[in-house]
C-alpha positions as CSV (number, residue, x, y, z in Angstrom):
1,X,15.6,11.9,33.8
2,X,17.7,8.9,35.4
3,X,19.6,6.8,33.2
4,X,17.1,3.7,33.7
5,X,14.4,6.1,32.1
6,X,16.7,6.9,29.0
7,X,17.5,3.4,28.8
8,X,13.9,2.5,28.7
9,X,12.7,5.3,26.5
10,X,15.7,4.4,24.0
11,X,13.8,0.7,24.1
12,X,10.7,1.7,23.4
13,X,11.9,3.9,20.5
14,X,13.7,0.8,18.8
15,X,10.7,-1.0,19.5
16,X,8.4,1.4,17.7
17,X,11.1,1.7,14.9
18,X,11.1,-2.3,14.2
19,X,7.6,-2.0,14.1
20,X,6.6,0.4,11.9
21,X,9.9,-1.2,9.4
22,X,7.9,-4.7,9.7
23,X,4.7,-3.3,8.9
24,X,5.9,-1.2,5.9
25,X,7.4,-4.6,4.3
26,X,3.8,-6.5,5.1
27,X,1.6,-3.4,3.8
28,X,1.3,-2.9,-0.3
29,X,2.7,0.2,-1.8
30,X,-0.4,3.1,-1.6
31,X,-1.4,4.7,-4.8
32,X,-4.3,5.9,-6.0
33,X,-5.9,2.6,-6.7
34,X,-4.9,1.2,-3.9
35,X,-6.8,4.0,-2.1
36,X,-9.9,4.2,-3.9
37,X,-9.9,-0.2,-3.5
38,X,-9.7,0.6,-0.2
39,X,-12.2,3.4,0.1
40,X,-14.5,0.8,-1.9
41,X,-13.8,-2.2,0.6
42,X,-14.5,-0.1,3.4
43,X,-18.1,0.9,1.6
44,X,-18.7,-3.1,0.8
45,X,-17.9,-3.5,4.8
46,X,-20.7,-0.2,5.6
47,X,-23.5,-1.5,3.1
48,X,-23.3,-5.1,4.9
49,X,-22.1,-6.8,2.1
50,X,-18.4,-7.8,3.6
51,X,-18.1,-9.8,6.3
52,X,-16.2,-8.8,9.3
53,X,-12.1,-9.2,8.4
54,X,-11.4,-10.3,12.3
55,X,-14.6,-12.4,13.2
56,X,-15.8,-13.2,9.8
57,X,-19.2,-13.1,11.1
58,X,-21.6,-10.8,9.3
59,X,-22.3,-6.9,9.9
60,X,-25.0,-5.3,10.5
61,X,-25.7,-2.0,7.2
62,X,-25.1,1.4,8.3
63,X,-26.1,2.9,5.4
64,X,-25.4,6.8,6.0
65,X,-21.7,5.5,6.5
66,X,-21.7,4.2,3.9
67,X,-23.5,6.9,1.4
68,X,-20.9,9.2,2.9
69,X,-17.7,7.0,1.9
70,X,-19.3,7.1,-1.8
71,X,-19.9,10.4,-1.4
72,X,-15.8,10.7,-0.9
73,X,-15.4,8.8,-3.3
74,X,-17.2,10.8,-5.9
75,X,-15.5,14.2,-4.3
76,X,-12.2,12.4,-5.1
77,X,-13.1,11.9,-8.5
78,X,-14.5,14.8,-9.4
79,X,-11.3,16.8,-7.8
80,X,-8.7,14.5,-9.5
81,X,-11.1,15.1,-12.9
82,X,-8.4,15.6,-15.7
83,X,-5.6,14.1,-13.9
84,X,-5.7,10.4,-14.1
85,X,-5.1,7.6,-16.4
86,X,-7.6,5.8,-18.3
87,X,-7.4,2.6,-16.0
88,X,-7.5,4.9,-13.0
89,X,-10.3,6.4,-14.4
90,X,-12.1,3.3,-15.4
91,X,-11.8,2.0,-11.8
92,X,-13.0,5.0,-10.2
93,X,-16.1,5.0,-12.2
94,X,-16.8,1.7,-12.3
95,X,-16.2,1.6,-8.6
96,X,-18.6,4.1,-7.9
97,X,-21.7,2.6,-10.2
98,X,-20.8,-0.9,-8.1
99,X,-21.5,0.8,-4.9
100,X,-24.6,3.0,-5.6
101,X,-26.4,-0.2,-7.6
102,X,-25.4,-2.0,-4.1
103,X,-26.7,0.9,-1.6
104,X,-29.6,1.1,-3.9
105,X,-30.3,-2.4,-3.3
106,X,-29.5,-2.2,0.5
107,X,-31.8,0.4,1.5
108,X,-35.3,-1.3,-0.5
């Protein structure tokens, strides 16, 4: 490896590195509702009912998608069954009745 290689490797690393420590300082700190919100957006954005985040315009349903990401979620409540909070709890399930009344009404 010549030295202009190392040089430019070394850049690229420090580039990377600056990266990932700005995105890390934009992004929120992940916990489990932050997950589960974000397992629910991305069902919202499957079932049609979200519009596109980088053209805004409309999408079209893709409803097995989406029955799979509530099917997740569900697998991730019933594994984490016992070990969370009453809010935790409360969003989880409430989550989950929100998306099936929705997929309900997508598929008629």
């Amino acid at each position: 490896m010549t030295s202009q290689d190392e040089t430019t490797d070394s850049k690229a690393k420090e580039e990377t590195d600056e990266s990932a420590a700005r995105a890390s300082e934009d992004l929120p700190k992940v916990d489990f509702s932050t997950f589960v919100l974000s397992l629910g957006t991305t069902a919202l954005y499957q079932l049609g009912a979200m519009p596109d985040p980088a053209s805004g315009e409309s999408v079209e349903a893709d409803p097995l998608v989406a029955q799979q990401t509530i099917d997740t979620l569900e697998m991730l409540r019933d594994k984490t069954l016992g070990n969370l909070d009453d809010s935790e709890r409360q969003l989880v399930d409430s989550l989950l009745y929100e998306l099936r009344m929705r997929f309900v009404e997508s598929t008629r």
